[in-house]
TORDO-383128 format. One record per residue (C-alpha): y, z, x. Coordinates in steps of 0.05 Angstrom, whole numbers, plus 5000, padded with zeros to 4 digits. Each point is the difference from the previous one (the first is absolute). Last residue first. Example, Ala and Ser with C-alpha at 12.3 -4.5 7.8 and 13.67 -1.06 7.14 Angstrom:
497951435273;493150134973;
This chain:
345228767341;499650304941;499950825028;504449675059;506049904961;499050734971;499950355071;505249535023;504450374943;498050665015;501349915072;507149824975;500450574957;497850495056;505549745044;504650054945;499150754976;503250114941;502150624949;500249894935;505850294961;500749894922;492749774984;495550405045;499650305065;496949685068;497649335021;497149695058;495450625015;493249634990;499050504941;505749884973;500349205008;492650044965;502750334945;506149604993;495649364997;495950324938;505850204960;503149305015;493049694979;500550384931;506449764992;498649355000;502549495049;505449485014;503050425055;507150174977;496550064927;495150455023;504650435040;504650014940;494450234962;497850515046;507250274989;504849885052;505850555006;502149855067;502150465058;496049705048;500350525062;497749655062;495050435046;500250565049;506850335018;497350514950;506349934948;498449264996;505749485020;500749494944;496549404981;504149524953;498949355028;495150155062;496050474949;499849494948;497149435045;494650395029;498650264931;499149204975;495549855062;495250554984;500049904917;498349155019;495650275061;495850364946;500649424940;497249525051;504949485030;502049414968;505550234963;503550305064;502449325013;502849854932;503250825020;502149805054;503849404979;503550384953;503550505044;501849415048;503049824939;503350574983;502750035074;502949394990;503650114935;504050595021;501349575071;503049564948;503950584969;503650285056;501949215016;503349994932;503650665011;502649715070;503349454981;502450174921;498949374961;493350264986;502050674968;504949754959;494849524961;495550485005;503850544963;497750765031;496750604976;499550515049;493650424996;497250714994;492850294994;496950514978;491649905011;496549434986;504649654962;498149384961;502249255004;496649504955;498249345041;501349204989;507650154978;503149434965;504349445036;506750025017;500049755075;502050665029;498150344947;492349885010;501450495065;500250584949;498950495059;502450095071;496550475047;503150475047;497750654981;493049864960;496149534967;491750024981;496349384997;496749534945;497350564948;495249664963;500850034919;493949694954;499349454959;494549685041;506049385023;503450625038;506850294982;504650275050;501350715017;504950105057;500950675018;505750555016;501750475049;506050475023;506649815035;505649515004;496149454967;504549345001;499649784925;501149254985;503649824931;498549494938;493049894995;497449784929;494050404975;493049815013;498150575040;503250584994;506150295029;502150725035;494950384954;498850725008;493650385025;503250475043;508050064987;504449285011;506350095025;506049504999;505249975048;506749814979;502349175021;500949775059;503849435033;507050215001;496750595049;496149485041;492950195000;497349965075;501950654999;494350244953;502150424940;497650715009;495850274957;498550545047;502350594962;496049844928;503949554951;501450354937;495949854936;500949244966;493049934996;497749245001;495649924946;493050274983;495449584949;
């Protein structure tokens, strides 16, 4: 299993400055595919991620891994610190990425940190509670809906002016576990995004159209309807 790499920080690893200074401890990078904490293990720190992507894999009562959501800039991880407990997820980066380790206990007392790290925990529930929601749709609008909520997260401006760059290495695995499907239906799905013009690229940079993805995903509502 891959640890935390101890390799220099890249250039925008910067600390946020909601992070007092007496507060913080060195930045720790993780390189593609490393561990930041797995599942099971007892919590001791939060991580604020300054840049990069990671994803939450959690365990699933088949045996097998799901991956729970996808973290970025801004979100705080290791939240089972703050009240001691063990993690309930395994943390794994996506691409390099960079975070501040911090104590919970010291983090909390501080005003404005701890209030940084509620609205943290908000939106990752609001996160969560789409994706119960998103359960019941069909496996189409469930790969639709979770693109549409990639590309406003982590879309970028497109060289063309037309479209949202996603620069996200997602294999069709990922996809499938993101989606609760098989791989074989992901392969499928993307297809039919292609040739409807939704989607562009491959794994690495896509390239998005959101209008077309949200036809797409009334378009696959209606197909049980």
């Amino acid at each position: 299993m891959l640890s935390i790499s101890e390799h220099i920080a890249p250039q925008n690893c910067d600390t946020p400055e909601v992070v007092p200074s007496t507060l913080a401890h060195p930045t720790r990078t993780l390189e593609p595919g490393g561990i930041l904490y797995e599942a099971g293990r007892e919590a001791s720190s939060l991580y604020i991620v300054n840049s990069g992507v990671l994803k939450a894999v959690v365990p699933t009562s088949l045996g097998r891994d799901r991956i729970a959501d996808l973290h970025g800039p801004g979100d705080v991880l290791g939240l089972a610190a703050i009240d001691g407990s063990t993690h309930a997820e395994t943390i794994q980066a996506v691409h390099d990425a960079c975070l501040t380790p911090l104590d919970p206990q010291q983090a909390m007392n501080d005003r404005r940190l701890r209030d940084y790290i509620l609205r943290s925990m908000a939106r990752q529930l609001r996160r969560s509670r789409e994706a119960i929601d998103d359960a019941e749709l069909p496996v189409g609008a469930r790969v639709t809906r979770a693109f549409l909520r990639l590309t406003e997260r982590f879309g970028q401006a497109s060289d063309s002016g037309e479209g949202v760059k996603l620069p996200l290495a997602l294999t069709h695995e990922d996809l499938a576990s993101l989606t609760g499907s098989s791989r074989v239906t992901i392969t499928r799905i993307l297809g039919e995004l292609r040739q409807e013009g939704a989607l562009s690229g491959t794994r690495g940079v896509y390239l998005a159209n959101p209008k077309v993805l949200e036809a797409a995903t009334d378009h696959y509502v209606m197909q049980v309807i």
